[in-house]
Biopython code that builds the backbone (N, CA, C, O; Angstrom):
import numpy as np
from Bio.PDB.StructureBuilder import StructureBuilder

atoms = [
    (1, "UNK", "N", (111.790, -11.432, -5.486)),
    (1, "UNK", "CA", (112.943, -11.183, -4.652)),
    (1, "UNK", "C", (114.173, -11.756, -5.352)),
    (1, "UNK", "O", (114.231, -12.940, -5.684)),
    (2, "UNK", "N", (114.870, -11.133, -5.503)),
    (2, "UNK", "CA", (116.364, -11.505, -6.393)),
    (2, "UNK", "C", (116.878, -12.071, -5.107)),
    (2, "UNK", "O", (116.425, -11.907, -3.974)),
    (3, "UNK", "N", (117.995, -12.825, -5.532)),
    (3, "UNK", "CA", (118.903, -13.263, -4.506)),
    (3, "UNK", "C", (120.094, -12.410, -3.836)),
    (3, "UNK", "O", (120.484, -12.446, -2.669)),
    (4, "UNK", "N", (120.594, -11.571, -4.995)),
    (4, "UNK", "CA", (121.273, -10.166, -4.565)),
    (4, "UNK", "C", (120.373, -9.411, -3.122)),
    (4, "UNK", "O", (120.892, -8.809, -2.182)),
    (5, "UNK", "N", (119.358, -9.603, -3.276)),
    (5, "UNK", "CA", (118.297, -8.735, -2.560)),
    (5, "UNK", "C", (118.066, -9.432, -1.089)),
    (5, "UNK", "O", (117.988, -8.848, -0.009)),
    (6, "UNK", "N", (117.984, -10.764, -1.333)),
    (6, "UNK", "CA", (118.365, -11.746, 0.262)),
    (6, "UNK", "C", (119.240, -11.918, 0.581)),
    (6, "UNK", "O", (119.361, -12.605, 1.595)),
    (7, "UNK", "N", (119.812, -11.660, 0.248)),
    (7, "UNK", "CA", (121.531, -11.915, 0.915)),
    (7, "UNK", "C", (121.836, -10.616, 2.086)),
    (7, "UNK", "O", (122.307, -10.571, 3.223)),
    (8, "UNK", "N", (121.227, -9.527, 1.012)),
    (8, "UNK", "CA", (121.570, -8.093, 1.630)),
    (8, "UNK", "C", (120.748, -8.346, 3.327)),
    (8, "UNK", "O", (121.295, -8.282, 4.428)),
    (9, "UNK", "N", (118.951, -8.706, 2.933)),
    (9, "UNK", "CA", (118.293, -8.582, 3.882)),
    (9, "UNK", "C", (118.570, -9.683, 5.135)),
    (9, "UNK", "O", (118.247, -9.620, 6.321)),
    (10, "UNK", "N", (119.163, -10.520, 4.522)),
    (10, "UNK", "CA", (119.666, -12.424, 5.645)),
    (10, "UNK", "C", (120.295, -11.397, 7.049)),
    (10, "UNK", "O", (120.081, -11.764, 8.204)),
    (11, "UNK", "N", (121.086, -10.083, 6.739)),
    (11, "UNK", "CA", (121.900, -10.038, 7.472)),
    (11, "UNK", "C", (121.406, -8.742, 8.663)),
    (11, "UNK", "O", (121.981, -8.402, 9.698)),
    (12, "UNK", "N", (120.118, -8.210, 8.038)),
    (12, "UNK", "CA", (119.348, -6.812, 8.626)),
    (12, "UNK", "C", (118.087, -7.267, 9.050)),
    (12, "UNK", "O", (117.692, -6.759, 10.100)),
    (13, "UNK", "N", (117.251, -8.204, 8.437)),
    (13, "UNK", "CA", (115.848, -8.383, 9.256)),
    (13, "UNK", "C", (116.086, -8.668, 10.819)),
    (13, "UNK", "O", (117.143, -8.860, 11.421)),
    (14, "UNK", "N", (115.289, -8.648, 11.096)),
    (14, "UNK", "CA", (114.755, -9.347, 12.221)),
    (14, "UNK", "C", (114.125, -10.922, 12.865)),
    (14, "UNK", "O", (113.636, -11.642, 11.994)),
    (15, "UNK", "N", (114.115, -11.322, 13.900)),
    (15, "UNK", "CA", (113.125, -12.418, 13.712)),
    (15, "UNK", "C", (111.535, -12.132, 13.790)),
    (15, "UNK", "O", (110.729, -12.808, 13.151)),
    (16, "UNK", "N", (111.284, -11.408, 14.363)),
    (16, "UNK", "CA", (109.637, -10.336, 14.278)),
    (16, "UNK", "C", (109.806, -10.278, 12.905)),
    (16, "UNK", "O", (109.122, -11.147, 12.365)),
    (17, "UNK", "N", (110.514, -9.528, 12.027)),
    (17, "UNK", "CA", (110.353, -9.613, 10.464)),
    (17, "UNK", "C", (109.917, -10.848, 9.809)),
    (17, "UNK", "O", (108.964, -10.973, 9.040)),
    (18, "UNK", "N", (110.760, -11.768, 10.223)),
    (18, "UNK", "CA", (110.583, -13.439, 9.247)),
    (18, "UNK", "C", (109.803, -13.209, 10.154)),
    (18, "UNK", "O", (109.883, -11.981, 10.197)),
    (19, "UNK", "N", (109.086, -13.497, 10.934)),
    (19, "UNK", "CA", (108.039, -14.164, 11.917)),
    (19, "UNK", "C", (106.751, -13.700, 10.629)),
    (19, "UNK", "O", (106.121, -14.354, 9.798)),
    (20, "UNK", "N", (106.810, -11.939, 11.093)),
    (20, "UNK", "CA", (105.402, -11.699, 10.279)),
    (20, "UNK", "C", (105.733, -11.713, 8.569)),
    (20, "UNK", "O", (104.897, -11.105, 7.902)),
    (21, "UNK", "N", (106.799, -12.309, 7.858)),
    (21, "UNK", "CA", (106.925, -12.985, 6.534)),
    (21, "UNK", "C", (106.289, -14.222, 6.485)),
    (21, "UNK", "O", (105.661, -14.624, 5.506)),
    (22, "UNK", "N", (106.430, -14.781, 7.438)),
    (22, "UNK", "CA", (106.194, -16.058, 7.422)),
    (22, "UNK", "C", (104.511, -16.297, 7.456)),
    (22, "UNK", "O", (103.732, -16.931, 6.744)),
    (23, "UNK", "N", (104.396, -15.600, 8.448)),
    (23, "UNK", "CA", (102.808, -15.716, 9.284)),
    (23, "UNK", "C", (102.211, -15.009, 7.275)),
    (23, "UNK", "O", (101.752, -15.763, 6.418)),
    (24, "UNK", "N", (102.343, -14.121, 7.163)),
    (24, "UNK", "CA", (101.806, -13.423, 5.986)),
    (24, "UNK", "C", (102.197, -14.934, 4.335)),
    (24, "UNK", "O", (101.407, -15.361, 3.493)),
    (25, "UNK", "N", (103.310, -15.184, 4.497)),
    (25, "UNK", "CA", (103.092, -16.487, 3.308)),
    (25, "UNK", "C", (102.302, -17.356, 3.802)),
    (25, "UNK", "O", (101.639, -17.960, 2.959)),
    (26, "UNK", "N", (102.077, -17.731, 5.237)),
    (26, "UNK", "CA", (100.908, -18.913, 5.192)),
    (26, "UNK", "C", (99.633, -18.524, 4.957)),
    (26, "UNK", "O", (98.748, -19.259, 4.519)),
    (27, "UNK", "N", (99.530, -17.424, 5.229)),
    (27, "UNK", "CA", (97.774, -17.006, 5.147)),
    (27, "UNK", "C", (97.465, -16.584, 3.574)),
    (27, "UNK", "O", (96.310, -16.420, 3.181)),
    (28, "UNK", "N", (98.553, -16.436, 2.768)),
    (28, "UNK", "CA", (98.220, -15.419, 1.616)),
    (28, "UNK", "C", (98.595, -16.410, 0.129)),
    (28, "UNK", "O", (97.973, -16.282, -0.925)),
    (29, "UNK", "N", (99.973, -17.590, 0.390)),
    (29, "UNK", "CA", (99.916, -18.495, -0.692)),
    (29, "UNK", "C", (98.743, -19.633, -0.551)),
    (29, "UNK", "O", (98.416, -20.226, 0.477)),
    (30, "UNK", "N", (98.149, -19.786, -1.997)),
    (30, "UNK", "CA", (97.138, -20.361, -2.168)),
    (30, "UNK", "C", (97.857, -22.044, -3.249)),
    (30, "UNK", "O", (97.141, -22.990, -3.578)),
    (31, "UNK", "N", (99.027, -21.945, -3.488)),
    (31, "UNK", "CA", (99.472, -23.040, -4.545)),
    (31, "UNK", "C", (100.560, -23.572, -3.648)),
    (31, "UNK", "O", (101.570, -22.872, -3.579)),
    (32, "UNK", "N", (100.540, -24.383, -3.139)),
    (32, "UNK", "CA", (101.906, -24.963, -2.190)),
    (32, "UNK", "C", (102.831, -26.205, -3.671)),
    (32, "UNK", "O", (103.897, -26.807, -3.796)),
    (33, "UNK", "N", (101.859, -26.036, -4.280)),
    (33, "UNK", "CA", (102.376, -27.107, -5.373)),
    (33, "UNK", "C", (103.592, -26.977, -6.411)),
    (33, "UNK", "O", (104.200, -27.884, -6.981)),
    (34, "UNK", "N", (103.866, -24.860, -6.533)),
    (34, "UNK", "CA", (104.624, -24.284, -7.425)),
    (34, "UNK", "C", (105.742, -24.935, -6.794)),
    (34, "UNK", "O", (105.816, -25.654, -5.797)),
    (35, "UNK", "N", (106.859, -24.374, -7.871)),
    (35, "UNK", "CA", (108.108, -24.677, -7.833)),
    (35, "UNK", "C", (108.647, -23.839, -6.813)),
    (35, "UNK", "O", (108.161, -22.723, -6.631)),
    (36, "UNK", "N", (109.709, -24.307, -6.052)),
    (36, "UNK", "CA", (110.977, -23.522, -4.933)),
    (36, "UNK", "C", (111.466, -22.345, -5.955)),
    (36, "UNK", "O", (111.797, -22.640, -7.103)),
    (37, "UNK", "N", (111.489, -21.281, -5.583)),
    (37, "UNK", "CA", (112.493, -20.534, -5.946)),
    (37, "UNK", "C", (113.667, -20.628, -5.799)),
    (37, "UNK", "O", (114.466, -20.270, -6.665)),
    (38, "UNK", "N", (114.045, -21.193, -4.529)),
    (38, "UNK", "CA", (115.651, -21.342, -3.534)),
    (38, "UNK", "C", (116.060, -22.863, -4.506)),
    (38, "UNK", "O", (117.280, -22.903, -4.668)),
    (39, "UNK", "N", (115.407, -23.956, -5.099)),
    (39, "UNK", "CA", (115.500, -24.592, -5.099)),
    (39, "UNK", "C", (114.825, -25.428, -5.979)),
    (39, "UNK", "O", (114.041, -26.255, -5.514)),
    (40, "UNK", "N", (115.022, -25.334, -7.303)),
    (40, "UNK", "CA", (114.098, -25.784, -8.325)),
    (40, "UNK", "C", (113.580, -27.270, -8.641)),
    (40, "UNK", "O", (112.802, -27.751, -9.465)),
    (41, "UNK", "N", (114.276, -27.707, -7.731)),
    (41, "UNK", "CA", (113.497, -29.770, -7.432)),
    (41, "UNK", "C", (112.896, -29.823, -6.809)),
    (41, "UNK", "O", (112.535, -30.965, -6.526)),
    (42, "UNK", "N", (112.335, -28.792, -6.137)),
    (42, "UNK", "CA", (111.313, -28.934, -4.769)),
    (42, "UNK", "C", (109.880, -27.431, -4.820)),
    (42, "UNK", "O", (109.891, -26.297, -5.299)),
    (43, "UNK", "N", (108.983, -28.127, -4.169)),
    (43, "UNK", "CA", (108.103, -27.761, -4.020)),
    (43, "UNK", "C", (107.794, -26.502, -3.153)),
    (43, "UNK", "O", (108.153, -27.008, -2.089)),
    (44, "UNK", "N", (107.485, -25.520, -2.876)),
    (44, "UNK", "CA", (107.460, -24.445, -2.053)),
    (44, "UNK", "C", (107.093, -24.921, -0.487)),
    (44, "UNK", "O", (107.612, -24.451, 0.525)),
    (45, "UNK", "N", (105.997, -26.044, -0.542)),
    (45, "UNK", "CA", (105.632, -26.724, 0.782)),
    (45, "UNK", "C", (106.986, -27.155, 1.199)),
    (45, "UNK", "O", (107.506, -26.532, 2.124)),
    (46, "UNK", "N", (107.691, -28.227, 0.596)),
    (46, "UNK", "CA", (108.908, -28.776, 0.599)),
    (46, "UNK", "C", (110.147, -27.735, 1.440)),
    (46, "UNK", "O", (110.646, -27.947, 2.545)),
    (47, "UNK", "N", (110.323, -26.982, 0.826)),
    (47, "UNK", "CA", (110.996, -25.438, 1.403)),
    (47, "UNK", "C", (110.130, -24.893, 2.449)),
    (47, "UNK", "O", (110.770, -24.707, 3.484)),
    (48, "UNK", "N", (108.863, -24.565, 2.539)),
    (48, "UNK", "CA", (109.011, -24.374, 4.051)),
    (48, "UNK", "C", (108.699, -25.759, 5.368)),
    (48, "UNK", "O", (108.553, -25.572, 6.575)),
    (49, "UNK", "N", (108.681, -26.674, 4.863)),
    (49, "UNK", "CA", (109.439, -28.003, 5.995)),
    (49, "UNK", "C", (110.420, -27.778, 6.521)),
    (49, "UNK", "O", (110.527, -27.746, 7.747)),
    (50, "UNK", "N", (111.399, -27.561, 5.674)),
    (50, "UNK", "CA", (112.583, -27.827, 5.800)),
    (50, "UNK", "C", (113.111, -26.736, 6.845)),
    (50, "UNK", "O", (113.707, -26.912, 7.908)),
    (51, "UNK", "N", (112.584, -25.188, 6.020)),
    (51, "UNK", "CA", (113.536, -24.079, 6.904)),
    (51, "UNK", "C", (112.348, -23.335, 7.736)),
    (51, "UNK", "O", (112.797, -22.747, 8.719)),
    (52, "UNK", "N", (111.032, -23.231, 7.584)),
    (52, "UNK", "CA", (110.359, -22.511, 8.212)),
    (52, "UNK", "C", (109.019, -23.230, 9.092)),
    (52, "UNK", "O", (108.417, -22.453, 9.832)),
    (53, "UNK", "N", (108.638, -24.359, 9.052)),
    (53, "UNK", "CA", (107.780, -24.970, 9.825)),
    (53, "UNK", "C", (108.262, -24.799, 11.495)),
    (53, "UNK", "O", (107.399, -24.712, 12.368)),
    (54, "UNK", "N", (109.244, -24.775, 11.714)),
    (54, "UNK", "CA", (109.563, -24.636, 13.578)),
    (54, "UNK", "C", (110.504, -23.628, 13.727)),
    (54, "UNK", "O", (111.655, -23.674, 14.162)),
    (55, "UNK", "N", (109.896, -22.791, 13.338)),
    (55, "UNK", "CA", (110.601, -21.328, 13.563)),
    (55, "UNK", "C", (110.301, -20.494, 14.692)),
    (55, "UNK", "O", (109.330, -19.744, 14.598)),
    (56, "UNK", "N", (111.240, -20.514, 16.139)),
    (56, "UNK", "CA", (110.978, -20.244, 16.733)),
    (56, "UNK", "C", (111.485, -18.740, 17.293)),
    (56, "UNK", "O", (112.700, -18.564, 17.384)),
    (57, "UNK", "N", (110.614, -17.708, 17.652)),
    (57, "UNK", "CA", (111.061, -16.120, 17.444)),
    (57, "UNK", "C", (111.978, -15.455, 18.204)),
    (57, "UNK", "O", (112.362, -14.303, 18.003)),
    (58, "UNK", "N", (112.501, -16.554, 19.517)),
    (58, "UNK", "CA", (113.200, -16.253, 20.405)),
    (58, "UNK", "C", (114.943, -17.003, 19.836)),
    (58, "UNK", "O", (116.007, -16.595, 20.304)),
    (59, "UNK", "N", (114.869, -17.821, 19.062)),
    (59, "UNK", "CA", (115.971, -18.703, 19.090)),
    (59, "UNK", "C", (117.020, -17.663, 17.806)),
    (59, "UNK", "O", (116.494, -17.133, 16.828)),
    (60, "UNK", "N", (118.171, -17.592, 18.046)),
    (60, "UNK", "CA", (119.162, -16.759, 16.684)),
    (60, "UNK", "C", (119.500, -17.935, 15.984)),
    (60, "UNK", "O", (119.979, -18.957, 16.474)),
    (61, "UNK", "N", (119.124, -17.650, 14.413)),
    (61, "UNK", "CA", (119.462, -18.588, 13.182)),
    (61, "UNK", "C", (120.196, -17.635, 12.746)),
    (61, "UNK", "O", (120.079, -16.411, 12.688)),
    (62, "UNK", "N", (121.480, -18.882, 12.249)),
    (62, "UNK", "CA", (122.589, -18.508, 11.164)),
    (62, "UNK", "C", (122.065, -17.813, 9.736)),
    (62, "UNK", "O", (121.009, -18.198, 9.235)),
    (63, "UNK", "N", (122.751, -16.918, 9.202)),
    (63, "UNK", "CA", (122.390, -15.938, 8.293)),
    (63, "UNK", "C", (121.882, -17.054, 6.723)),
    (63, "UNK", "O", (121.133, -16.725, 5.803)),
    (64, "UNK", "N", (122.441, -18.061, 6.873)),
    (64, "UNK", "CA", (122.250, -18.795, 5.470)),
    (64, "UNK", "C", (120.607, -18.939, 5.896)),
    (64, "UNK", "O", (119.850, -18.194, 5.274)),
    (65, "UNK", "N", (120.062, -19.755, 6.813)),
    (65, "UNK", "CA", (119.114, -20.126, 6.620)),
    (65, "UNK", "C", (118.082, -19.079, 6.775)),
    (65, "UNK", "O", (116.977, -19.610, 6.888)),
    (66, "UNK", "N", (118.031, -17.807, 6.822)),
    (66, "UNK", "CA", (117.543, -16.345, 7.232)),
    (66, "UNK", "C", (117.180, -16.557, 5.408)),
    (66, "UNK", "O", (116.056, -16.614, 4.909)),
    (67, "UNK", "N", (118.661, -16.651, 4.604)),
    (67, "UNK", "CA", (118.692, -16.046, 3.429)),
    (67, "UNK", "C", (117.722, -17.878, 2.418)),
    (67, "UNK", "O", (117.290, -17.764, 1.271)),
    (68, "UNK", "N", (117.678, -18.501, 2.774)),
    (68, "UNK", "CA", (117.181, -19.403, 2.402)),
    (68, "UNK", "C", (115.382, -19.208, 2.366)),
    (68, "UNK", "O", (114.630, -19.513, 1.440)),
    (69, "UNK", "N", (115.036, -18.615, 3.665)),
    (69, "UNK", "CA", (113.642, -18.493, 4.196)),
    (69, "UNK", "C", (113.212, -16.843, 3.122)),
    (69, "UNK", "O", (112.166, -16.793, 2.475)),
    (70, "UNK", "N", (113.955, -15.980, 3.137)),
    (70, "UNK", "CA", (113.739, -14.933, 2.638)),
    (70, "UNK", "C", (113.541, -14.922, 0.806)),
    (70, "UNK", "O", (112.609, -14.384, 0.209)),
    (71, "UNK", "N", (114.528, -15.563, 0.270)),
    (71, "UNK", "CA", (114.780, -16.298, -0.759)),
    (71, "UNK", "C", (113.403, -16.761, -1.622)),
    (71, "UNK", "O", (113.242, -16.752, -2.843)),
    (72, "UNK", "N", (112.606, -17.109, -0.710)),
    (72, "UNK", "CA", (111.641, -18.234, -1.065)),
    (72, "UNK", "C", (110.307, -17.291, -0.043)),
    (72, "UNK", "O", (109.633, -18.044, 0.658)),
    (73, "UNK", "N", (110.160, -16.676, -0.007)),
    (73, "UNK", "CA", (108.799, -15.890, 0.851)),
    (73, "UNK", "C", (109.404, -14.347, 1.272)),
    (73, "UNK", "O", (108.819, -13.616, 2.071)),
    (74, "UNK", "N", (110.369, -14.075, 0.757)),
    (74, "UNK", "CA", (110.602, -12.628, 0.862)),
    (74, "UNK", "C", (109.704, -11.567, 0.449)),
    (74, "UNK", "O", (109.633, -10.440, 0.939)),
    (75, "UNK", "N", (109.105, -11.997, -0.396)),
    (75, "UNK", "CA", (108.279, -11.322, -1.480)),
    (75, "UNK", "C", (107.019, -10.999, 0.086)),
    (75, "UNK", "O", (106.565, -9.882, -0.165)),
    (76, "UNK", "N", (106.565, -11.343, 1.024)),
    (76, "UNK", "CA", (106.101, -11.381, 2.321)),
    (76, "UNK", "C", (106.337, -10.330, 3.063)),
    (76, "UNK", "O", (105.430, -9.775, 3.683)),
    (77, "UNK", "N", (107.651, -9.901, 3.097)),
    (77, "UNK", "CA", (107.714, -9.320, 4.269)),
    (77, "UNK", "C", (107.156, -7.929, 4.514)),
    (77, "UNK", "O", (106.364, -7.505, 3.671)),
    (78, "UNK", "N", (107.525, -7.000, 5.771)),
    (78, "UNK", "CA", (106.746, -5.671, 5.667)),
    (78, "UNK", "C", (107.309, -5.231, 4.116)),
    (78, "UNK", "O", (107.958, -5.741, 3.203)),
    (79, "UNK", "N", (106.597, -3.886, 4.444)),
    (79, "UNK", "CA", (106.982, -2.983, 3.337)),
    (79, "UNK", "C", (107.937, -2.161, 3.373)),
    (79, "UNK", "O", (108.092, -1.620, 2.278)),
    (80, "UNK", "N", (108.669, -1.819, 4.173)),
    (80, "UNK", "CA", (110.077, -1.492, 4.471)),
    (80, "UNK", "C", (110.882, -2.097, 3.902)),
    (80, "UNK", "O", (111.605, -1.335, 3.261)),
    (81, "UNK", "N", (111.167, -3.202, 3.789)),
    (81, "UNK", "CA", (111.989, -4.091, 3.141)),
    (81, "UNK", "C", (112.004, -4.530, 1.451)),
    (81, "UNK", "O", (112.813, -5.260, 0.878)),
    (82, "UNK", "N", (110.806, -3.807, 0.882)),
    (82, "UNK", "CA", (110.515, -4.522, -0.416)),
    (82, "UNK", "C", (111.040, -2.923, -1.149)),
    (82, "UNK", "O", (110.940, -1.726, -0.877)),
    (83, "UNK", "N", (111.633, -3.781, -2.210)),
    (83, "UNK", "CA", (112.279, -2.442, -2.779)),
    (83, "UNK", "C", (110.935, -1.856, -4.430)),
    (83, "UNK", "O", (110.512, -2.555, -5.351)),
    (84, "UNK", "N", (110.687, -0.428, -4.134)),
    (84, "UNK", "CA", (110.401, -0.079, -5.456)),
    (84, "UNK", "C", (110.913, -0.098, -6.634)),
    (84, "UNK", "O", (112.054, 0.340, -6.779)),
    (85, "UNK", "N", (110.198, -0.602, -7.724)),
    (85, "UNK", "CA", (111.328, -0.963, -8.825)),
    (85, "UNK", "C", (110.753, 0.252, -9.888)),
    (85, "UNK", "O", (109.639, 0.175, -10.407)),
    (86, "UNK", "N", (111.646, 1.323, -10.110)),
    (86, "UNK", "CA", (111.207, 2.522, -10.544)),
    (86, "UNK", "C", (111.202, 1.950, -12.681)),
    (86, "UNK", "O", (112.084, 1.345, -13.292)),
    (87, "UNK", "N", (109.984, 2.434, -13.151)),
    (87, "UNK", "CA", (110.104, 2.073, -14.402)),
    (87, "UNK", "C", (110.201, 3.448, -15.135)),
    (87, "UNK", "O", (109.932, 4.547, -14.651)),
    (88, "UNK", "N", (110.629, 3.178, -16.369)),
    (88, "UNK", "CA", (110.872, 4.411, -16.913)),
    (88, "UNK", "C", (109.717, 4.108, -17.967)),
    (88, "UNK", "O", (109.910, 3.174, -18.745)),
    (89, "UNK", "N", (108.698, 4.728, -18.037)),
    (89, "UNK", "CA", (107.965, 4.914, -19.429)),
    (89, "UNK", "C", (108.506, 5.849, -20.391)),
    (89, "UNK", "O", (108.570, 5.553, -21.584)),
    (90, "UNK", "N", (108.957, 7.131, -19.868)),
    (90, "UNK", "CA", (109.463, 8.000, -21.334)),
    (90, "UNK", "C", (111.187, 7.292, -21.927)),
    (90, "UNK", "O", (112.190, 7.984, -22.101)),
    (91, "UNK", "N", (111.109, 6.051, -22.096)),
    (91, "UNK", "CA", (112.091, 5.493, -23.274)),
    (91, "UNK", "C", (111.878, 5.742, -24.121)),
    (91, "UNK", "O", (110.761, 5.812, -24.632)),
    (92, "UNK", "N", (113.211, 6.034, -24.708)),
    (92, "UNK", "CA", (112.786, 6.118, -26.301)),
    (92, "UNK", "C", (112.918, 5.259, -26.685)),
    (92, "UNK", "O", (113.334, 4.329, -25.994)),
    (93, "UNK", "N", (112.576, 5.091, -28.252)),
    (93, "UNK", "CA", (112.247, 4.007, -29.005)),
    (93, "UNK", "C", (113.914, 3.822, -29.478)),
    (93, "UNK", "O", (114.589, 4.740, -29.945)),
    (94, "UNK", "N", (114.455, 2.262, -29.213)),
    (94, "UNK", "CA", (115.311, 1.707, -29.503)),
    (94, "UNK", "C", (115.338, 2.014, -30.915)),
    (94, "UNK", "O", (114.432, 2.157, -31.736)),
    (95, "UNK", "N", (117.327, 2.120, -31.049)),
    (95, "UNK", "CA", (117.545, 2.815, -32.351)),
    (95, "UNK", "C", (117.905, 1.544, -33.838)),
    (95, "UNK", "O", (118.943, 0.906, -34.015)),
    (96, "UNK", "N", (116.836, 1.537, -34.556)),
    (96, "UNK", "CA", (116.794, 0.814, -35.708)),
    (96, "UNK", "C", (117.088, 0.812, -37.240)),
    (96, "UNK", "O", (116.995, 1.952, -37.695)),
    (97, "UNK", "N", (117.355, 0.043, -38.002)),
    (97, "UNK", "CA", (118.318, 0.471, -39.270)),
    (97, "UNK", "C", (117.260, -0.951, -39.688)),
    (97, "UNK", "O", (117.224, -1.837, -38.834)),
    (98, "UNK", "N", (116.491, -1.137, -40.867)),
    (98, "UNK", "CA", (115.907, -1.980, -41.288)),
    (98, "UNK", "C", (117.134, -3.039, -42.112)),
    (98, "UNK", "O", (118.026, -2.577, -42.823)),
    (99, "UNK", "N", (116.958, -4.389, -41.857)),
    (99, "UNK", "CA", (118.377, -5.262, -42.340)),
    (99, "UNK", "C", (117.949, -5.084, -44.037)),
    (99, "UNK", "O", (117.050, -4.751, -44.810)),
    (100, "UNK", "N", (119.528, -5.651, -43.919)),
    (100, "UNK", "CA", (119.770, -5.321, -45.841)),
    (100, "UNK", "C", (119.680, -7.370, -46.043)),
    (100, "UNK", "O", (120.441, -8.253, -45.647)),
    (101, "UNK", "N", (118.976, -7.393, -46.472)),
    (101, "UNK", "CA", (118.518, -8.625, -47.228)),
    (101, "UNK", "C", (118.647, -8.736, -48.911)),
    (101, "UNK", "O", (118.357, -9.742, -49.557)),
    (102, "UNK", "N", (119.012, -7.817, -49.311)),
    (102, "UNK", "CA", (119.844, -8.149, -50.932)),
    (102, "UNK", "C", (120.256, -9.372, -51.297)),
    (102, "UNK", "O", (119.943, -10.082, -52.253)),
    (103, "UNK", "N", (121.121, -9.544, -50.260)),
    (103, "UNK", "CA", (122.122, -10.678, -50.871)),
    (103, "UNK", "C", (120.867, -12.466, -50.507)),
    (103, "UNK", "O", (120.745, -13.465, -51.216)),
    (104, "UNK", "N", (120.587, -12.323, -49.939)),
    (104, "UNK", "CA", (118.858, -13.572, -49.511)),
    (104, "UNK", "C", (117.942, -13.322, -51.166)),
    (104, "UNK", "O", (117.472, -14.310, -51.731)),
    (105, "UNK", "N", (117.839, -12.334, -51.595)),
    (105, "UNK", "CA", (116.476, -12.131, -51.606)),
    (105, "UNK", "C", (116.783, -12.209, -53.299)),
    (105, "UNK", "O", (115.856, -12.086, -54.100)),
]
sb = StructureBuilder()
sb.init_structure("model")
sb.init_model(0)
sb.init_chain("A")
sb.init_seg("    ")
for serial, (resi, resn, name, xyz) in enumerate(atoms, 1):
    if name == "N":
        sb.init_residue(resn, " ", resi, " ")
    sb.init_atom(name, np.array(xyz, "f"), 0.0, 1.0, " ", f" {name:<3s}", serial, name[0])
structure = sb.get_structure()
C-alpha cells in the first residue's frame, strides 16, 4: 500500500471496511516482530496498540488516524479497495550502446 494510496482511501472507507481490515490483519499476520511501515522505529504490534487495539465500529475517527491504520494493514482490506497493478510483459528491451572504454583500457 503506497501512502499516495491511503490517503486517497483515509477519506472513502468505511468503519465496516477497517473493521473487516483489521479483523483480516489479526487472523492472517503471522510476524508481529517486522518493522512499521507508518513508522520505521516501531514494530507492527507497536502500531496496532497504538491506533487499532480499541477500535470501536460505531465511534467516527479523524481521517489521519483512518490513514495511519490503513497505512500499516491496508494491504487487508476487501478487494474493492486494492488496486490492480497492471504489468507490461511485452517491453522492449531497453535501448543500449556498449561503453567505449579506449581511453581505461
Amino acid at each position: 500500500m503506497t501512502n499516495k494510496r491511503a490517503k486517497e482511501l483515509a477519506d472513502i472507507v468505511t468503519n465496516g471496511d477497517i473493521l473487516y481490515m483489521l479483523d483480516n490483519a489479526a487472523k492472517n499476520i503471522k510476524d508481529w516482530t517486522k518493522q512499521s511501515k507508518a513508522n520505521k522505529g516501531i514494530s507492527r504490534a507497536i502500531n496496532w496498540n497504538m491506533f487499532c487495539k480499541d477500535f470501536d465500529y460505531n465511534k467516527e475517527y479523524p481521517t489521519i488516524l483512518k490513514y495511519r491504520m490503513i497505512q500499516e494493514f491496508g494491504d487487508y482490506l476487501p478487494c474493492e479497495y486494492t488496486l490492480k497493478l497492471k504489468r507490461d510483459n511485452n517491453r522492449d528491451k531497453p535501448t543500449h550502446f556498449e561503453p567505449d572504454l579506449s581511453r581505461f583500457i
